[in-house]
C-alpha positions in Angstrom: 12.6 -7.5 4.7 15.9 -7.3 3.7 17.2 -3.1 2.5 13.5 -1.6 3.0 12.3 0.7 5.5 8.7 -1.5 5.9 5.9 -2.2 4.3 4.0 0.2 2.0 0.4 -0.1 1.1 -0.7 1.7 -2.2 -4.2 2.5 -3.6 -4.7 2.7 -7.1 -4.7 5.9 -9.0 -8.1 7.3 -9.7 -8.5 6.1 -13.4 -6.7 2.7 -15.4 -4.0 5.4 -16.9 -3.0 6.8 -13.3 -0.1 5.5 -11.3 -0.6 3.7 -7.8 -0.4 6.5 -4.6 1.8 5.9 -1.7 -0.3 6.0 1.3 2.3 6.5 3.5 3.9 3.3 6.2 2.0 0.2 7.5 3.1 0.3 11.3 4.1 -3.2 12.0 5.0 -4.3 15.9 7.5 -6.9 17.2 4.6 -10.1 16.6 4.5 -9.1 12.9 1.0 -7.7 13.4 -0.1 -4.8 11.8 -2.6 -2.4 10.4 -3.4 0.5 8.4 -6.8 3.3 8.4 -7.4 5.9 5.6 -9.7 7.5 3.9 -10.4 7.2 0.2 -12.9 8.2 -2.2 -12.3 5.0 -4.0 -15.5 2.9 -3.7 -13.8 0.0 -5.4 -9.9 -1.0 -5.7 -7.4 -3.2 -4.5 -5.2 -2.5 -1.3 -1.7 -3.1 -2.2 1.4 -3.9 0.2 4.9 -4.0 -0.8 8.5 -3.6 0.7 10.0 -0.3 0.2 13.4 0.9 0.2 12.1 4.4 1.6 8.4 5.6 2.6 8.8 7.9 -0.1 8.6 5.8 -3.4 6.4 7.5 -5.5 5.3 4.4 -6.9 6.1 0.3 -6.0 9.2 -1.2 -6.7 8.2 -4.6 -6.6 5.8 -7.1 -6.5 3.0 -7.1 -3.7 3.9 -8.6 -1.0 -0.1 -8.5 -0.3 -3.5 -7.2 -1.6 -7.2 -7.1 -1.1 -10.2 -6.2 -3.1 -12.5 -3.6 -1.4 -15.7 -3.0 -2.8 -18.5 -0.4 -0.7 -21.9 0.3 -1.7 
């Protein structure tokens, strides 16, 4: 990852109109494995990863490098 300081992942904001939220860096160790825990009030979104030039974008600056849906009952 070429000019970034590592992987971001980003939740959505709490409504359509809201931007994404930072949620701070995935730690990522020298086999390319990583992982992330927080703690949301989100019951459904999609997880969002991108490369970031800093860890304190306030919103992506490119495309995701990687997603996932989450969906809790």
């Amino acid at each position: 990852m070429p000019d970034t300081t590592g992987p971001a992942p980003w939740l959505p904001g709490g409504n359509s109109a809201a931007r994404a939220r930072n949620m701070g860096a995935l730690k990522v160790d020298d086999n390319l494995s990583g992982s992330y825990a927080g703690v949301t009030p989100l019951r459904d979104f999609v997880l969002s990863v991108t490369a970031e030039p800093s860890s304190a974008e306030t919103s992506p600056t490119g495309r995701a490098l990687l997603y996932t849906t989450i969906s809790t009952k």
